[in-house]
C-alpha positions in Angstrom: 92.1 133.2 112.1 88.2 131.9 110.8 89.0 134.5 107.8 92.3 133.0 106.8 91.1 129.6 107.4 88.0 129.9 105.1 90.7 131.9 102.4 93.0 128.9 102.2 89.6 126.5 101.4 88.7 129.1 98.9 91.7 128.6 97.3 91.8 124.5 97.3 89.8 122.8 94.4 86.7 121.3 95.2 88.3 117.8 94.7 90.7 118.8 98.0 87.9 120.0 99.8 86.5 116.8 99.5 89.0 114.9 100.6 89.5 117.0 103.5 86.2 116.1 104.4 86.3 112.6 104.2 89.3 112.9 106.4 87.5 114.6 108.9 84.8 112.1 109.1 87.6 109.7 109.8 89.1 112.0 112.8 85.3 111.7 114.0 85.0 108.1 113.9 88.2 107.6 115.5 86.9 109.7 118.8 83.6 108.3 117.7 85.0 104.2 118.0 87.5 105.6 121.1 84.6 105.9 123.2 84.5 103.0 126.3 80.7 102.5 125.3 81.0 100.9 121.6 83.3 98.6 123.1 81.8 94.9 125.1 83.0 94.8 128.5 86.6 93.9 129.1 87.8 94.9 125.6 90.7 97.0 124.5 91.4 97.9 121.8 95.0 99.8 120.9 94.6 103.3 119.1 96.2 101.8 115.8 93.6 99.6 115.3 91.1 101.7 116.0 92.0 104.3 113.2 92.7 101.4 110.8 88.9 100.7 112.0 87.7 104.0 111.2 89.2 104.3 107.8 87.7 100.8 106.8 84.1 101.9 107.8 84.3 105.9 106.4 85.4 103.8 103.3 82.9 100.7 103.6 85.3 98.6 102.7 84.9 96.2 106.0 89.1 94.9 106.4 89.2 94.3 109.8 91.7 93.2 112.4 89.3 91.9 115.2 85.6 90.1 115.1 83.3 93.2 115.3 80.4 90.8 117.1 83.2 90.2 119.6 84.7 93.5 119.7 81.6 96.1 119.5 78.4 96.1 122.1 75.0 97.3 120.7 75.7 100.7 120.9 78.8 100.1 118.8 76.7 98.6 116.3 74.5 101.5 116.3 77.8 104.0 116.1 79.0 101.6 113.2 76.1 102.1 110.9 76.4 105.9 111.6 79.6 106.0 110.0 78.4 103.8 107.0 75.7 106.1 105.8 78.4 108.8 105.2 80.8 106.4 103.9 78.2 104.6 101.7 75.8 107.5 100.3 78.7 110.4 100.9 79.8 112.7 103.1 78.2 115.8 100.7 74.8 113.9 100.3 74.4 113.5 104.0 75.7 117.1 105.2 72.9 118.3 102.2 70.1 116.7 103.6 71.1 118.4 107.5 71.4 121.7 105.8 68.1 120.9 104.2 66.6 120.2 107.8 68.2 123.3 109.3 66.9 125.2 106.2 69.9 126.5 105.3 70.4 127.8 101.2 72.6 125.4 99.5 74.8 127.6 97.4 77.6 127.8 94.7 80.3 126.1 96.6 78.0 123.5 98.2 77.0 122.4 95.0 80.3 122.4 93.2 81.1 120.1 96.2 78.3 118.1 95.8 79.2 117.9 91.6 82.6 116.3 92.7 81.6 113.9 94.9 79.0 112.3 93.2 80.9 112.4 89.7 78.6 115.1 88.1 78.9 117.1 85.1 76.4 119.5 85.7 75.6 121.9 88.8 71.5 121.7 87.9 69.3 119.5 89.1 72.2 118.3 92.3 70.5 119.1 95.0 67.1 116.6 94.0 69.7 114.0 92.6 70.9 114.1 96.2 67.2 113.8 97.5 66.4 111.2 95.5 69.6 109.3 96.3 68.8 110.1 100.0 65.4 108.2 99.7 66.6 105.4 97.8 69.3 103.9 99.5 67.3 104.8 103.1 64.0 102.8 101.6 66.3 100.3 100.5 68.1 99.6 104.1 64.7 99.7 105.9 63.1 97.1 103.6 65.7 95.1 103.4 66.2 95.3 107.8 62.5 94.3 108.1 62.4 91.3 105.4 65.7 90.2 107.3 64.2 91.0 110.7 61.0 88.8 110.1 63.3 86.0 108.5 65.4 86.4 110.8 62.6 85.5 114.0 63.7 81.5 113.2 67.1 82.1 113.9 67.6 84.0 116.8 65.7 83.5 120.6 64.5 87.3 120.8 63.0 89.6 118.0 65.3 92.3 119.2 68.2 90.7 118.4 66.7 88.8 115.3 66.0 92.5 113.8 69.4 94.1 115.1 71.0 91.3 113.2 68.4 92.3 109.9 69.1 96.0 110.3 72.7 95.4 110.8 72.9 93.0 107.6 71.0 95.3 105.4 73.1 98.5 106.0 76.2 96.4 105.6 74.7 94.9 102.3 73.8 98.4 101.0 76.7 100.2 101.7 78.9 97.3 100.8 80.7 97.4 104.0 81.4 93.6 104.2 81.2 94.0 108.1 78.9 91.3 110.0 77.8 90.9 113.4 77.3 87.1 113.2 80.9 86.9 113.7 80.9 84.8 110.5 79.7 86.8 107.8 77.2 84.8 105.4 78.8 81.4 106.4 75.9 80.3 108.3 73.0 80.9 105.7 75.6 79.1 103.4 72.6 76.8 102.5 69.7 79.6 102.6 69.0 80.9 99.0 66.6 83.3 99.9 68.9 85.4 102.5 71.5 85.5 99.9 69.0 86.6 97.4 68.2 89.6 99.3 71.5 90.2 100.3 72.5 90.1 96.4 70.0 92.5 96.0 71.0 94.9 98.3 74.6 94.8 97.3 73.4 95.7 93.4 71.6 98.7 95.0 74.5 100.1 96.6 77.1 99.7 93.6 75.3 99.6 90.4 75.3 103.6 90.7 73.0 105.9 92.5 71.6 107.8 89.0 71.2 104.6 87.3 68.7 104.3 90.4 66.8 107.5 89.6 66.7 106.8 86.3 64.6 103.7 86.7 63.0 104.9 89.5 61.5 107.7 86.9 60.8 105.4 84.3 58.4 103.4 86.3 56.7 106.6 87.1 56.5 107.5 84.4 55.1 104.5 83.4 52.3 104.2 86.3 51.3 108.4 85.0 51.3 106.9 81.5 52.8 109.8 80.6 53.3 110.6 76.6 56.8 112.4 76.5 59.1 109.5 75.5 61.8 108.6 78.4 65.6 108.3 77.3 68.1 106.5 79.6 71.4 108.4 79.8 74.3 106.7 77.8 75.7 106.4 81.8 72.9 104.1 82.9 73.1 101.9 79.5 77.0 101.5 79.6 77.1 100.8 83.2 74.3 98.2 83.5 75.2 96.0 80.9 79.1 96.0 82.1 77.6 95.3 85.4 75.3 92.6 84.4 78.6 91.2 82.0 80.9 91.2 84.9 78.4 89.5 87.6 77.8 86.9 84.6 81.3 86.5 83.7 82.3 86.2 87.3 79.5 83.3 88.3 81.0 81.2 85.0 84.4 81.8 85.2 84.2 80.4 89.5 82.1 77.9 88.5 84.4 76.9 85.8 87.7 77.5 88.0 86.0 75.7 91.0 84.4 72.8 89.2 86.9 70.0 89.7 88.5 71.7 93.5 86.2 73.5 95.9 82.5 72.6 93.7 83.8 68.8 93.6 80.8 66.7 94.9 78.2 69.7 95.4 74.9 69.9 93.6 74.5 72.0 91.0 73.0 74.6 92.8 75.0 74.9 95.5 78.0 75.7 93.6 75.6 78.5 91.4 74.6 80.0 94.3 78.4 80.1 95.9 79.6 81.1 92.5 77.0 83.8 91.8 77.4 84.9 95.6 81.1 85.7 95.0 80.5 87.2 91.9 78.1 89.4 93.3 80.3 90.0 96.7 83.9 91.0 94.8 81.7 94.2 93.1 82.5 95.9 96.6 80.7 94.1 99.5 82.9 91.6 101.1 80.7 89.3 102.4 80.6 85.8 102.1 79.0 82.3 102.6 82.7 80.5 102.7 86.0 80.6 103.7 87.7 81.4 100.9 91.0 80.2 101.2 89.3 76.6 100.4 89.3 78.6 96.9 92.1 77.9 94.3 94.3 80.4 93.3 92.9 80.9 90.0 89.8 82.4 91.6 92.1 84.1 93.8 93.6 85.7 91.0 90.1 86.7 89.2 88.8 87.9 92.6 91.6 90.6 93.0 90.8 91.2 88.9 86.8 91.8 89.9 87.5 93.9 92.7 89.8 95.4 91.2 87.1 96.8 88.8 84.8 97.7 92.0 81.9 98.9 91.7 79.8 101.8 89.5 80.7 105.1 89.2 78.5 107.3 92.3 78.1 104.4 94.0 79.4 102.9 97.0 81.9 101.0 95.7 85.4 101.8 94.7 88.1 100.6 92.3 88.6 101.7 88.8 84.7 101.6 88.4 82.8 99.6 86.0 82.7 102.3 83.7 85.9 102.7 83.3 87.0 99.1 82.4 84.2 99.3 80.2 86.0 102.2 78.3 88.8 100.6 78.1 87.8 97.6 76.5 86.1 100.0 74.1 89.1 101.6 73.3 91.2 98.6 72.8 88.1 97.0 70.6 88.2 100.5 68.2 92.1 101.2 68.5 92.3 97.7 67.1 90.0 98.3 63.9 91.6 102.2 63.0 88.2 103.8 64.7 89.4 107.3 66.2 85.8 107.5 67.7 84.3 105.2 69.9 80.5 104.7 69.1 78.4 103.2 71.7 74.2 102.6 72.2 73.9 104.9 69.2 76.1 107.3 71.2 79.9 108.8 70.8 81.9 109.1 73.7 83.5 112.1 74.7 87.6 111.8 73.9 88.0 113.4 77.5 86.7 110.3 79.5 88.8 107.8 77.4 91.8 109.5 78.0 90.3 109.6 81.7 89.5 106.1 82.0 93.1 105.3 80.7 94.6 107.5 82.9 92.6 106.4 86.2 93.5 102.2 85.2 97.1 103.1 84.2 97.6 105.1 88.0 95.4 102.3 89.8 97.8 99.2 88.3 101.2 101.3 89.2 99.8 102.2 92.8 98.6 98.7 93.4 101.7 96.8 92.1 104.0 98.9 94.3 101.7 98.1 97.1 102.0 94.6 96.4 105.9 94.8 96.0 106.1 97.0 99.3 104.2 94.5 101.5 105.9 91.5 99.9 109.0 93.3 101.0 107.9 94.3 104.9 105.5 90.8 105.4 107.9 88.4 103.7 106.2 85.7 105.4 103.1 86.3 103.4 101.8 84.4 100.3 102.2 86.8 97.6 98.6 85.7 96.6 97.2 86.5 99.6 98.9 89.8 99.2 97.5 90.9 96.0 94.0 89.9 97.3 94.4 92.1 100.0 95.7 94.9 98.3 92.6 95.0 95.7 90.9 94.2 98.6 91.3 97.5 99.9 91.3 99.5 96.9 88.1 98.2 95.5 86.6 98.9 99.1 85.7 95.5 99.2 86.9 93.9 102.6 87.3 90.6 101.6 90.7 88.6 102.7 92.3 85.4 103.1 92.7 86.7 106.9 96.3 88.0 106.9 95.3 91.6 108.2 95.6 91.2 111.7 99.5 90.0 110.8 100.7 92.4 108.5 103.0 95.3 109.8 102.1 99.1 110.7 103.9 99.8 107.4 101.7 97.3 105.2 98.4 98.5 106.9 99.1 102.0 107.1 99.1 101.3 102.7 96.0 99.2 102.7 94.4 102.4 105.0 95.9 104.9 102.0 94.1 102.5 99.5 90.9 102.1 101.2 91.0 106.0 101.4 91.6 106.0 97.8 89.4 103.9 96.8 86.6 105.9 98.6 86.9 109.6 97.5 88.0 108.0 93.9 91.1 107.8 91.9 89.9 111.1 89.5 89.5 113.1 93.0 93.0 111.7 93.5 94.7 113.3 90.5 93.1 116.3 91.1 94.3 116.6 94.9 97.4 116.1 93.2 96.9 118.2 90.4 95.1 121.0 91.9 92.1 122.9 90.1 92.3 122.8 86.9 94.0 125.1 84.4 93.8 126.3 80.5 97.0 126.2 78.7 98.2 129.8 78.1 100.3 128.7 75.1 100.9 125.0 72.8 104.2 124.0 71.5 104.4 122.7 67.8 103.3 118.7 68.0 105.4 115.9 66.7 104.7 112.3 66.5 106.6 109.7 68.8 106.6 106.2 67.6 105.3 103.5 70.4 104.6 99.7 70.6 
């Protein structure tokens, strides 16, 4: 039985194999949030929502259908940011570093598994990307739990609860979960800059890309060794920085501009930056917040489905098309436009295999959204259609943001946002190949013709 078990795996593509894995992680965090002792005295919770739970935190996207301060005891809490380190830094980077402390080889297969999950090209050099990632994001949530924690020692009577709260915020932050145990979210530090700061912080850790990470963090040491080989940074780290930086720019003006006669009306001008550059910041992937935002118009409603949409960086946390990718796309358009068959970029050329991919991955991610927004219409005709389409991007860029129509919709319409948080998770190019299998060379090509389009 073990033998035919581990023959059918051999024969699924490692893009399968993943998937199967994520989906075991949420089995595990179903039994793992069924358990009386994550829940507060008194509280029940109905297996549906519990496994609509368990897919939102594998995925860190953070939709949720009851107040997890209200909801979860401390041991929950504890359970929840479990889960979020193998929904945040991946299910392959975490089951590497326990086969690293069990000293176990980390072979062929691991490490094609580990090349698919964190969007590699390459099988050298995986197992100290993973390492490095590993420290990173770990440094990253301490820090950020003790700066919280001390901050937090004016705000809360005892210093355990003031640094469960830090901890709690930190991991959320990092891992973009959106989830909060202030039962508000961000809304009470509405007014405090330097929380938000951090918190901002923290978010662009967890989706800006893990080997955009290790690329700086080798430059500065490289830097501090003064060493005299020159450092390059990868065409990845260039392209995906400045799209990030453009969007979290664009994204601050364009609320600011949309908001400055409805919700911004009366505020100083940095109070509506900071709510502006907040939300910005927050629609990458995190889903926190420091505001209701219904009290937002629906043209931000509609540019906040467009951001998250987008998501976050490629091997990151975050989900949606990816940065990347929108960022190809506009470069496509730009050179399409002027006759350029090749797409020159930071002195570079871009490979015609990840344009067609990017145009692929955004043409499958608009179809699969818009018939989730026409499904839901259809089964929650009560809903705004607005609210809808935030939901729905909501879910597939892992973000966890919402007007607060979850805990209404229908089994059907949240058994589809569960499919698109679990989607946006493992990745829409993991998707096609789950679909498509492993991939396979063409034994023969028919003669080519042209087809006329536009």
């Amino acid at each position: 039985m073990l033998r035919k078990a581990r023959g059918w795996l051999e024969q699924r593509s490692p893009a399968q194999v993943i998937s199967g894995y994520y989906l075991l992680a949420v089995i595990v965090s179903i039994l793992l949030f069924s358990i009386p002792a994550v829940h507060k005295p008194g509280v029940d919770v109905s297996f549906f929502d519990t496994v609509f739970t368990a897919v939102s935190v594998v995925s860190d996207t953070g939709l949720g259908v009851f107040n997890v301060s209200e909801t979860y005891s401390v041991f929950g809490y504890f359970v929840i940011i479990l889960v979020l380190q193998f929904g945040g830094i991946g299910i392959m980077a975490m089951s590497t570093f326990f086969w690293m402390l069990l000293g176990r080889k980390i072979g062929l297969k691991e490490r094609q598994l580990i090349m698919v999950d964190n969007n590699q090209f390459e099988l050298s050099g995986l197992v100290q990307l993973v390492k490095e990632i590993l420290k990173i994001i770990v440094f990253a949530e301490l820090i950020g739990g003790l700066i919280l924690g001390f901050y937090y020692l004016r705000f809360f009577s005892t210093w355990e609860e003031a640094f469960l709260q830090g901890l709690f915020a930190s991991v959320s932050a990092t891992t973009n979960a959106g989830m909060d145990i202030t039962g508000n979210s961000l809304i009470p530090f509405a007014g405090d800059y330097f929380v938000q700061l951090v918190t901002i912080t923290l978010i662009i850790f967890g989706t800006i890309g893990f080997p955009v990470l290790v690329e700086v963090k080798n430059y500065f040491y490289r830097r501090r060794n003064k060493s005299d080989s020159p450092f390059r940074f990868s065409l990845f780290t260039k392209l995906t920085t400045f799209t990030y930086a453009i969007l979290l720019l664009m994204g601050t003006i364009f609320i600011l501009l949309f908001e400055y006669q409805h919700y911004f009306k009366g505020m100083t001008w940095h109070e509506s930056f900071f709510y502006a550059f907040f939300q910005a910041a927050t629609t990458r992937s995190a889903g926190l917040t420091t505001m209701d935002i219904n009290d937002f118009s629906m043209p931000t409603h509609l540019f906040m489905s467009f951001l998250m949409f987008i998501g976050g960086s490629p091997n990151s946390v975050g989900g949606g098309i990816r940065t990347t990718t929108f960022a190809l796309n506009i470069l496509f358009i730009y050179h399409f436009a002027r006759g350029n068959r090749d797409i020159k970029v930071f002195n570079r050329e871009l490979h015609p295999d990840d344009v067609m991919k990017s145009l692929a991955i955004t043409l499958l991610a608009i179809i699969m959204c818009g018939m989730s927004v026409i499904a839901i219409s259809i089964s929650d005709s009560e809903q705004q259609l607005i609210a809808i389409l935030l939901e729905v991007c909501s879910a597939f860029g892992t973000v966890g943001l919402s007007t607060g129509i979850t805990p209404e919709l229908s089994p059907f319409a949240r058994c589809l946002l569960m499919i698109l948080m679990f989607i946006g998770r493992i990745g829409l190019t993991s998707f096609l190949f789950i679909i498509g299998g492993r991939q396979k060379k063409a034994k023969f090509n028919y003669p080519k013709e042209r087809v006329i389009t536009g």
